[in-house]
N, C-alpha and C positions, 0 to 999 in steps of 0.2 A: 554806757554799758561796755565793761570789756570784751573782748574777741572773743568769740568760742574758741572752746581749745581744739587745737588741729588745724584752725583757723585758712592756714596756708596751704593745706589740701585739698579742698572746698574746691566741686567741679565747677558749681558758679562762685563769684565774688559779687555780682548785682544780682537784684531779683524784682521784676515791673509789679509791684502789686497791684490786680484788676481787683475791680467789685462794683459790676453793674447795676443799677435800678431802671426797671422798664415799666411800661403801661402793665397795670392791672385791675382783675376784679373780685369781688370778695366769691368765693369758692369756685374760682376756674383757675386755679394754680397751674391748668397742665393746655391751657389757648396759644392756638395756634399763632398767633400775629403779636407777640406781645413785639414792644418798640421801644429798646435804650431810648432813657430820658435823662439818666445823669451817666455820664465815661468819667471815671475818675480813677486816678492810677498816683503810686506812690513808690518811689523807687529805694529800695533798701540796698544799703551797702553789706554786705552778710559779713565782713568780714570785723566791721565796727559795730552792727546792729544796730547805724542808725538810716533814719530816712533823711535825704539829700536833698528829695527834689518833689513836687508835686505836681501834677494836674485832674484839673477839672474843668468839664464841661457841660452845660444843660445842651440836651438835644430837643428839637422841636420834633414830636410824632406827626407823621403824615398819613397814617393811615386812620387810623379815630383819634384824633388830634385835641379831643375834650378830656381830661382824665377823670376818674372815676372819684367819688369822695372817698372810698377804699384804701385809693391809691395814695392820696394825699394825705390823709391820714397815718397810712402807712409810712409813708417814704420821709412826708415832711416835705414834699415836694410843691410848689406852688403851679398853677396854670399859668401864671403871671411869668414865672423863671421857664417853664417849657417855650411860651408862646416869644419871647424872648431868646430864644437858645435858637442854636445852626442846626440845617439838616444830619444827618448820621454821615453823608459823603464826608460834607466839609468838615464835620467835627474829628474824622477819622485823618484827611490831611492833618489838619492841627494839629493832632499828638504824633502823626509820623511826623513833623518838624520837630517835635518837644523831644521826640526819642533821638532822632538824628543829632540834635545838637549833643543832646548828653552822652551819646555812644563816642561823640569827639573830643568830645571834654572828659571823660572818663577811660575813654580807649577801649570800650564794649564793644563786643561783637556778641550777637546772636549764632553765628558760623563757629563752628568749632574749627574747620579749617584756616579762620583768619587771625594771624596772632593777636593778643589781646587777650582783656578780661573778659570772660566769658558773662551771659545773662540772659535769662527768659524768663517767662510770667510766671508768676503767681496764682490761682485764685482759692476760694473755698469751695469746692465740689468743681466738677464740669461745664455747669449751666452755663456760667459767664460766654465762655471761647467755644463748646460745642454745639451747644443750641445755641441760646441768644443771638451772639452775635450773627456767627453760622446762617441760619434759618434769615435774620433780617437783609443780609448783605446778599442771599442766594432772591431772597425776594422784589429788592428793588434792585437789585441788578449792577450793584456797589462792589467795587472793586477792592478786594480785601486783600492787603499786603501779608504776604507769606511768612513774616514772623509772627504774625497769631496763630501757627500752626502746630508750636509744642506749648507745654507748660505743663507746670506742677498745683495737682491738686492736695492744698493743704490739708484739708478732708480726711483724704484715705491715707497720706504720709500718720498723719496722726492717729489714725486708727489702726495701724502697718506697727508704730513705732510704739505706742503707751498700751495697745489692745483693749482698746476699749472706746465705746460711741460716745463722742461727748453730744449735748443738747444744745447744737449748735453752737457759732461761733463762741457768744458770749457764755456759754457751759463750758467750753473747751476752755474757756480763760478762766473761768472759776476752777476750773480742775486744778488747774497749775498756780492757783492763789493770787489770780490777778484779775482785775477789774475791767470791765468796759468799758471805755471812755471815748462819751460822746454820747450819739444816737443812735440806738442800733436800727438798721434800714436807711442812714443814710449812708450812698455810698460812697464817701470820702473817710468817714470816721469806721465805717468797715473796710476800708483799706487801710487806714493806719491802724486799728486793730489786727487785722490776720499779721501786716507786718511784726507787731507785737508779739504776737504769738510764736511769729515763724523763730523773732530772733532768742527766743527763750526752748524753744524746740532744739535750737542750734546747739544752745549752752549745754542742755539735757543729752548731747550726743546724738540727735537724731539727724540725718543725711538728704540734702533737701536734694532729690533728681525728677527728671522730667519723667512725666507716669503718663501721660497723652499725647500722642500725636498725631496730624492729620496730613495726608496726601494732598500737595499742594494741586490747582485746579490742574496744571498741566502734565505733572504727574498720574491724575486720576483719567487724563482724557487718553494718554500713551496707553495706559492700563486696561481702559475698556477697549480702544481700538486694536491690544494686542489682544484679549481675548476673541473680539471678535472675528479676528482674523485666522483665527484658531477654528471655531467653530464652523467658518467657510474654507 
């Protein structure tokens, strides 16, 4: 695919494609404890539209650690590849070495202050980086690296840029005459689709910038101590 046009202007040049899959059960979509079961992330180069690099990883759930036939069904996901897979700690080291590497071999930086190419996540809607993960890492007590604190929901960029709802991922690729390839639900082939999407978003003229961000722990702890100290 060639460069979008503008190409060279572009506030990011990389973009982490997430697209989580967690524990689930057939009509409790909104459960408190769901638990990454697959981290898969795909890196697009925004300025070539294409992807460079991958990872994936099965995570082992430890809170109900049997998944549901819903879920397997759903996902595609076997008991066999969770029971098989690292806790969400170790799985979360893993990909900060996979990012690490690539931010040197590419010259990313997540810091807008650090010369370099610029890059942050990706996902489709919030859930991935605001709840998901969020809720799992606040729960067992997992020390979550401060670059899943911004990123762009491809979601509302697309409904901001074309005005209008698509019917999820694989609607939103039909809109723009393009097919879903793979599985949809699992999440590797939903992160190489939204990259898809993002890079033809691109061509379309639409402006990929970060729409969420969250207050890193230490931030939010200065924050409520400066209120408090307010209030006394």
């Amino acid at each position: 695919m060639s460069p979008p046009p503008g190409s060279l202007l572009l506030e990011f040049q990389y973009l982490v494609v997430l697209d989580f899959e967690s524990t689930c059960w057939e009509g409790k979509w909104n459960a408190p404890q769901h638990e990454i079961i697959e981290f898969p992330a795909v890196l697009l180069n925004l300025q070539s539209g294409e992807v460079i690099s991958e990872f994936q990883q099965y995570v082992m759930p430890m809170e109900q650690p049997v998944l549901s036939s819903f879920c397997t069904n759903l996902t595609g996901i076997t008991q066999e590849q969770v029971d098989a897979g690292v806790p969400l700690g170790t799985c979360i080291c893993l990909f900060s070495k996979w990012m690490q590497h690539l931010c040197e071999q590419h010259k990313m930086s997540f810091c807008a202050a650090v010369p370099g190419n610029r890059v942050t996540f990706a996902t489709w809607s919030d859930w991935d980086l605001e709840i998901c993960l969020q809720r799992e890492c606040t729960r067992k007590r997992i020390r979550k690296p401060d670059f899943f604190n911004q990123w762009a929901d491809v979601k509302l960029l697309y409904k901001k840029f074309y005005r209008r709802s698509p019917k999820g991922l694989a609607g939103a690729l039909q809109d723009l005459g393009l097919t879903f390839q793979g599985r949809e639900h699992s999440g590797i082939c939903d992160a190489r689709n939204t990259a898809t999407l993002i890079s033809h978003m691109l061509h379309d003229g639409c402006v990929i910038t970060v729409t969420k961000s969250l207050a890193p722990e230490a931030q939010k702890t200065r924050a409520l101590l400066a209120i408090h100290g307010k209030k006394h």
